[in-house]
N, C-alpha and C positions, 0 to 999 in steps of 0.2 A: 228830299228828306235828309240830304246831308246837313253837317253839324250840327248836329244832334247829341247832347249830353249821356252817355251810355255809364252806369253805374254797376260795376258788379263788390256786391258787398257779401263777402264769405264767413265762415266759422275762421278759419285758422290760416296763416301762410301757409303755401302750396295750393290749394284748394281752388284757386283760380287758373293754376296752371293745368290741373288734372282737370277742372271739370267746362269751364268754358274760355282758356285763352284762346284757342284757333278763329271762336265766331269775334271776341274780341277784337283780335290783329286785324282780322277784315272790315270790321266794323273801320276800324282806324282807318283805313287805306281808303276810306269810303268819303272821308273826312270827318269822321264822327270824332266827338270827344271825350277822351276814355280815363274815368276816374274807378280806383280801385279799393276797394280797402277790408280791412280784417275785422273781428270781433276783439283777436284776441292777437298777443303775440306770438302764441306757440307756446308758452313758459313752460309745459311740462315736457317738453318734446325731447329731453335727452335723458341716455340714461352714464352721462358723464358732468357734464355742466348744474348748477345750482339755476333756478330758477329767473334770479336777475339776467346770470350770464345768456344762457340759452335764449332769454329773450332779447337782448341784445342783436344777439349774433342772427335772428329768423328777423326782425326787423329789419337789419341792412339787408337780409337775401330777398325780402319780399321790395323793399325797396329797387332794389339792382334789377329783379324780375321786372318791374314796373315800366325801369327805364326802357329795358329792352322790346317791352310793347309800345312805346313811345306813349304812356299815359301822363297825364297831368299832374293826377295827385296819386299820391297813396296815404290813405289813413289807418293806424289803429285806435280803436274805440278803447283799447287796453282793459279789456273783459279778463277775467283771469280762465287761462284753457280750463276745459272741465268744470267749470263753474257760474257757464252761461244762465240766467234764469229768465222767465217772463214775468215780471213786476213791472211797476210804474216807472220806478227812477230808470231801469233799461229801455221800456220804451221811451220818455222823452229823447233821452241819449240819442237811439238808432234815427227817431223821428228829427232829429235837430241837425243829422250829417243830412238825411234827405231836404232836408231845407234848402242847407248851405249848398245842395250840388244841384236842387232845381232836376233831375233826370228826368231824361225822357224815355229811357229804357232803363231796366232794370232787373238782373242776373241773381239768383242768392239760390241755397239748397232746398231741395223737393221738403215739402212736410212729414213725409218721411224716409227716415235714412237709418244708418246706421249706426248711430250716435245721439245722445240728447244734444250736445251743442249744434249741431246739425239742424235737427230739427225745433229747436227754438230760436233757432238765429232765423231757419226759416219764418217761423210764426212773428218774430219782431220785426222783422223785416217788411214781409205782408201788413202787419199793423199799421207800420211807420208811412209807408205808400201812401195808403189813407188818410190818419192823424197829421201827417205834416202838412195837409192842404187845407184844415179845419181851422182858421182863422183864430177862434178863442181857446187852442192847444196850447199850453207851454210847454215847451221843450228848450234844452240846455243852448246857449246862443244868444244870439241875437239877430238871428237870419227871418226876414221875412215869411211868412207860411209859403209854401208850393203853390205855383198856378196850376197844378193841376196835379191827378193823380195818375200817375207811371205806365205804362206798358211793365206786366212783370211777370218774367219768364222762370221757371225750377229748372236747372241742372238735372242730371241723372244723379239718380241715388249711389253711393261709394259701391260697387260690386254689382250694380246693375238689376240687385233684386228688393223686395220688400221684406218686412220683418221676416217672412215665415218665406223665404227661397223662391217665391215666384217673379220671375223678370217682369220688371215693370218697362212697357212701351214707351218710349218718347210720343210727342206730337207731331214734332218738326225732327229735322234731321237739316244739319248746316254742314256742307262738305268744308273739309280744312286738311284740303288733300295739298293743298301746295301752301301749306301754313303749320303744315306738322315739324317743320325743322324749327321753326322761330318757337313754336309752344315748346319743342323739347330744349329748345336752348333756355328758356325763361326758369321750366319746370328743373334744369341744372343746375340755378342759382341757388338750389336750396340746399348744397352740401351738407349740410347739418344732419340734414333727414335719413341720410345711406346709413348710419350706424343705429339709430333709431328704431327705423322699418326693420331691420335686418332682426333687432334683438324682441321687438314688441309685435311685429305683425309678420315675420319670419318671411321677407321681402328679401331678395338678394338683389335685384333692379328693379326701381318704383319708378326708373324710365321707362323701362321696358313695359312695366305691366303696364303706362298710361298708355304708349303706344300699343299695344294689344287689344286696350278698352276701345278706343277710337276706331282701328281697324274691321272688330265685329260691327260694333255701331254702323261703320260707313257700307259693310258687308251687306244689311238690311237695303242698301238701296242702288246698291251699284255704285259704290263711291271708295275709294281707296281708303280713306281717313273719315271721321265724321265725328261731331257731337250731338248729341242728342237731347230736347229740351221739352219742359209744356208749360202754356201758358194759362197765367192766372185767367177766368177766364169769370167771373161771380160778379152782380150786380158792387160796386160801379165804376169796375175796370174795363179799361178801353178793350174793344174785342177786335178791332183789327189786328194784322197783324204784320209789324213791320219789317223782319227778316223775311217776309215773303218777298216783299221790293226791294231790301237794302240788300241781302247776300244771296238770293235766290232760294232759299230755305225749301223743302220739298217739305210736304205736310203727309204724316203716315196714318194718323188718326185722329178726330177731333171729339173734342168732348170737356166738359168740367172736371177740372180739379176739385175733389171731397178734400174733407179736413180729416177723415179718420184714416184711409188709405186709398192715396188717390192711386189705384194700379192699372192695368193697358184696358180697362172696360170703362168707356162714359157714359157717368150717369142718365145721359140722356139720350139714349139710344145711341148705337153705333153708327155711323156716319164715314164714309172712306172718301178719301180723295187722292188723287192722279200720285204717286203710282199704283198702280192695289194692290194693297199688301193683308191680302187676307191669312198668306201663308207669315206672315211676320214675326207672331208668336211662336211657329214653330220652328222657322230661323232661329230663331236665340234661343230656345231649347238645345238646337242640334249644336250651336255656337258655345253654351252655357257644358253642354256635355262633352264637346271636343275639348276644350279646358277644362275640365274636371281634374284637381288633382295639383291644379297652380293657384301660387297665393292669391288670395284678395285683395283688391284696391281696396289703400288706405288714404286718409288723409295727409 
């Protein structure tokens, strides 16, 4: 299953660093080929810089992050932050980068999150999987439709809970216990961010909290570091699951992603596999309430 096209397409710079570089870097080393890209450039993200500038200066960091994964490309779609929508002209848009990259795996934010760009970049994203392989779609380009449609995996939600405070489970769990330095050097490109966090999500290290998030996460399974993910899972996405074989991924619970709040219960009866973690929920309770009291991951 090596080289293999792996696409993660996010809300905003950072977003890939905080929510799935570690599977990413592995991914790479694996021989996979890893294309990255934004919605948006960050344009609202300072509270010094004008608009243009600030997007500027989060393009080259997400750039220079890129390098540091050794990916191919990096795109922005140049959404304006905060003003993500679902209409037509966005999805050809999202649909026509799927095109151009052909993926065979593919990373973007849970359906719900903590943010409307979040979770519509999820929902376009989701869309575009689909529409790009539909032969009489137009979409922006001139890139041939997809042969096929995606493996497509959600991220954890920004703070590991759903709208109303309950920790939402991952599926899988990807250790990135010997990959947590390269995410935290990638996640450093983003200088811009430290005055930012500090003033709007009262963040004094937004290194620190990612490595804290990764730590509980990897905590659930006996792993030092870890990301956490779940996979689309709805008729007529592919249902294997290929982090099983490329990174070894440990599977904590399986089941459908809903569209209204996919949280740790599958629609379709619960189902465990190897290792059982029936206590898992109450892990990240005791985890969730041992951090009580420290900022939340941001964007």
């Amino acid at each position: 299953m090596q080289n293999l096209r792996v696409l993660a397409l996010m809300p905003h710079p950072d977003d890939i660093e905080i929510l799935c570089a570690g599977t990413l870097i592995r991914l790479k080393s694996l021989g996979c080929e890893l294309h990255f890209a934004t919605m948006t450039p960050g344009d609202k993200g300072s509270v010094v810089l004008g608009r243009t500038e600030i997007a500027a200066v989060r393009r080259e960091e997400a750039r220079r992050s890129a390098d540091v994964a050794g990916a191919k490309s990096f795109t922005c779609l140049e959404f304006a932050d905060l003003e993500i929508v679902f209409d037509n002209e966005s999805r050809r848009c999202v649909a026509g980068l799927l095109r151009r990259i052909d993926p065979d795996i593919v990373f973007t934010t849970p359906p719900v999150d903590y943010m409307y760009d979040h979770e519509i970049t999820s929902k376009l994203v989701r869309d575009a999987c689909f529409n790009a392989a539909v032969r009489n779609y137009s979409t922006e380009g001139l890139a041939a439709p997809s042969g096929k449609i995606p493996h497509l995996f959600y991220s954890d939600p920004i703070g590991g809970d759903n709208l109303f405070g309950t920790p939402i489970m991952p599926h899988i769990l990807v250790d990135i216990s010997t990959e947590i330095e390269r995410k935290t050097e990638m996640l450093a490109c983003h200088e811009s961010q430290r005055s930012w966090l500090r003033k709007q999500h009262g963040m004094d290290d937004y290194i620190e909290s990612m490595r804290r998030s990764a730590k509980e996460r990897g905590a659930i399974a006996g792993m030092e570091y870890a990301e956490g993910f779940r996979q689309h899972l709805g008729h007529p996405y592919p249902t294997d699951n290929p982090l099983l074989e490329l990174v070894g991924a440990v599977e904590i619970e399986k089941g459908r992603v809903g569209e209204g709040d996919p949280g740790s219960s599958p629609t379709r009866g619960e189902e465990r596999a190897t290792p059982s973690c029936s206590d898992c929920g109450a892990k990240r309770m005791k985890l969730e309430s041992e951090r009580s009291g420290q900022p939340g991951e941001v964007r």
